[in-house]
N, C-alpha and C positions, 0 to 999 in steps of 0.2 A: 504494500500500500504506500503510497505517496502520501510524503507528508507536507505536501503545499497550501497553501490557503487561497482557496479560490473562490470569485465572483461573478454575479451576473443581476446586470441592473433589470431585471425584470417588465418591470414599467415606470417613467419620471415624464413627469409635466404638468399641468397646472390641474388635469382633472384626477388622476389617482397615480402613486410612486409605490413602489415594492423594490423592493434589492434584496439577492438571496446571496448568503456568507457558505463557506463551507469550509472545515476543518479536517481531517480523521475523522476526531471524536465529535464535532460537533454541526451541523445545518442548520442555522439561522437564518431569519428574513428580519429585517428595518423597517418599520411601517407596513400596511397591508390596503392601500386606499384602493383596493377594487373587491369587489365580490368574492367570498370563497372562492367557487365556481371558476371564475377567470385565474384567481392567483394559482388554483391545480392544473388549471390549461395549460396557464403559462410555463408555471417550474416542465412541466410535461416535455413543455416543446424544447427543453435545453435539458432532458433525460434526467429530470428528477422528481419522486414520487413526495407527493406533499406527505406522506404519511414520515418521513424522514423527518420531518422537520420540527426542532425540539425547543426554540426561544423564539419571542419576537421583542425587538425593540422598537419602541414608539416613541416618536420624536416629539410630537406635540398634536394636539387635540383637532386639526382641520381636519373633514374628511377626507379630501384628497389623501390622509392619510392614515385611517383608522375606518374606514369605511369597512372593512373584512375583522377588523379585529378579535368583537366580539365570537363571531363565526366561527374561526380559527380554533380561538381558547378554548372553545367548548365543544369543537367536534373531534378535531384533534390534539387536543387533551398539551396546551404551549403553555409552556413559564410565559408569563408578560411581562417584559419590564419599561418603569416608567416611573419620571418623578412625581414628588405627592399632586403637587398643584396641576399636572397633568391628567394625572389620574380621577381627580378631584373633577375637572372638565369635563372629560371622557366619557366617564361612568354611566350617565344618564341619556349618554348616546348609543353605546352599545349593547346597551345590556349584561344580564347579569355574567359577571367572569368566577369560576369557581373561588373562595377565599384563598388555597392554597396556590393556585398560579397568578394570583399579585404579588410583584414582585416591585419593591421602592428602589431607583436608581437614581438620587439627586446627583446633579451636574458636578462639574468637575472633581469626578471621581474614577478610579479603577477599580473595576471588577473583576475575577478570573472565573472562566468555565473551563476547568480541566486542561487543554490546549490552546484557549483563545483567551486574549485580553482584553478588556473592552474600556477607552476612556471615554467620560461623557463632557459634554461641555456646551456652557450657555450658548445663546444665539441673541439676536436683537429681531423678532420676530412679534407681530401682535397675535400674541396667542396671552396662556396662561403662564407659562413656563416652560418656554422651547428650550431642547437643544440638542445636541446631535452627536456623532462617536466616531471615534477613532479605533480599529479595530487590530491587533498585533497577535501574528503567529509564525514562528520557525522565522524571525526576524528579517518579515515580510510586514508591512502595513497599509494600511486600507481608509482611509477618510470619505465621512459622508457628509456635505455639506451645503443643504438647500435651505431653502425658507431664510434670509438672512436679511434686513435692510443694509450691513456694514459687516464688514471684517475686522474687530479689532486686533490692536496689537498681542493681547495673547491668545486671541484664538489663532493667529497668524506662527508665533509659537508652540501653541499646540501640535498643529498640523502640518510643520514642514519636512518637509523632503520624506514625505509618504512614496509606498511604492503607486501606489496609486488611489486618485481623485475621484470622486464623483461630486462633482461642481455645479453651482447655479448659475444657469447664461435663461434666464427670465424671462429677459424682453428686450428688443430693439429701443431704444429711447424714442426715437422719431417717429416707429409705428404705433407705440405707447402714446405720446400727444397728440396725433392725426387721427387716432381711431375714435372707436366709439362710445367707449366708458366714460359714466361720466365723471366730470373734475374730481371731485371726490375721493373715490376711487382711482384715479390715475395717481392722485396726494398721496395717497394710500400707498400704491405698489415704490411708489419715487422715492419714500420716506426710510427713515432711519429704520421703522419696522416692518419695512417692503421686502422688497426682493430686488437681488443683485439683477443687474443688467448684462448684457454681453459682454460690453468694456466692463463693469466692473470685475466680471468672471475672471475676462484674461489679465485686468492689473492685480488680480489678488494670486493670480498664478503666478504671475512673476514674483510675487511676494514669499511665494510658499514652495517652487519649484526645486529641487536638488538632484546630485546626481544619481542618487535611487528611483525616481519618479521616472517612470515608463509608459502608466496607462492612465488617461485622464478622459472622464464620461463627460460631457457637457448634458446638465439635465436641469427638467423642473421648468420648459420651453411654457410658453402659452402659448394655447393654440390660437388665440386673437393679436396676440404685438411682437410675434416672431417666428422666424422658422429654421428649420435647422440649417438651411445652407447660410441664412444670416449670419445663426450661430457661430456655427461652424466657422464659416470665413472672419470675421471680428475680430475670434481669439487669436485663429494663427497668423493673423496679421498684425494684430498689437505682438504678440510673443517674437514674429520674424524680423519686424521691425527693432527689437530689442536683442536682436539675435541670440534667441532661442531656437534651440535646434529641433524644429515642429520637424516629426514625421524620420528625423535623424535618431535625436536622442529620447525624443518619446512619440505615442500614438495618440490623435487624439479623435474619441469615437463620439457619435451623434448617441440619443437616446431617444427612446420610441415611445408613444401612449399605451399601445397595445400590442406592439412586437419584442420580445425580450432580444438583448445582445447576449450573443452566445457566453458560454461559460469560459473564464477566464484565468487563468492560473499566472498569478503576480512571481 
């Protein structure tokens, strides 16, 4: 058996996110923002049986990302983990989770499951209490980081020179003010407890990039102020322009609403 730590962004973008981890000893998912039903489709189509899968971590309370959760705990029988004030949100959305698989993981903290390590750490997100994880195994590592208005300086510590990324590129800025949302809402996504943009995707890569980082998702798209090849083109064009060795010294992959990217071994 191989002892790799391997991934697969499942689904990311504004209407439901899933990410499956996997260890040896352990298969994990990050959020569960679609239906049972699809997240078993999904794991399916990159040859994995949802009946594997032994934790979930839940980043924060939107359904785009807890939309399966309750499903999950209950059918297939998952630790849930999540900090109080999360959980505190949640609750009354998904229904009942058995007592024994609540699981409290306040933020900037490390946890071990046997072969994986998991840090948590805040976000600047309008929710209750975001925040998101850094995952470490066989001294390989793994950052998940969506839902953000800003990257501070220690989250930026946190997470550097991961082997790989799964990054927020949100929204186009200029398709964000020309489209259809109104003001408000556009205040919203622009704001310190918004969501990163494409540029700000790629300058917080530059921020966090090292020579370990190989694989980096661009995820968590809207389907209304952006698209992937915007994406896409943005980052490798702020990072070439600072020369970053796009597509040399690392890869960087689009992310789908409802196609998973294949399984990925860091």
């Amino acid at each position: 058996m191989s002892d790799d730590l391997k991934i697969s962004v499942l689904a990311s973008s504004s209407s439901g996110n899933v990410t499956y981890i996997e260890t040896p000893k352990h298969h994990v998912l990050v959020d569960a923002g679609m239906s049972g039903k699809k997240i078993k489709e999904s794991l399916a189509s990159v040859g994995k049986d949802i009946n594997t899968i032994d934790s979930l971590f839940v980043t924060h309370e939107h359904s785009d990302h807890i939309k399966g959760v309750g499903v999950l705990a209950r059918r297939y029988d998952l630790n849930v983990y999540a900090n109080k004030k999360t959980w505190d949100a949640m609750m009354p959305k998904i229904g009942k989770v058995p007592e024994e698989k609540i699981n409290v993981f306040e933020h900037n903290k490390v946890m071990t499951l046997d072969d994986l390590d998991i840090e948590s750490f805040a976000v600047s997100h309008d929710a209750a209490d975001p925040q998101f994880y850094k995952f470490y195994h066989n001294g390989k590592e793994f950052v998940i980081l969506t839902d953000t208005g800003y990257v501070s300086e220690r989250v930026q510590k946190t997470i550097e020179n991961a082997d790989g990324y799964l990054l927020e590129c949100n929204h186009d800025v200029e398709m964000l003010r020309n489209g259809m949302y109104p003001w408000p809402l556009k205040q919203r996504i622009l704001s310190e407890k918004g969501h990163l943009s494409n540029d700000d995707g790629a300058h917080t890569l530059m921020d966090v990039i090292g020579n370990n980082t190989k694989q980096i998702y661009l995820g968590h798209l809207s389907h209304e102020n952006n698209t992937k090849k915007a994406a896409h083109t943005a980052v490798a064009d702020i990072l070439e322009d600072h020369d970053f060795g796009v597509e040399h010294d690392f890869s960087i992959h689009d992310t789908d609403p409802a196609i998973a990217d294949p399984l990925m071994t860091l």
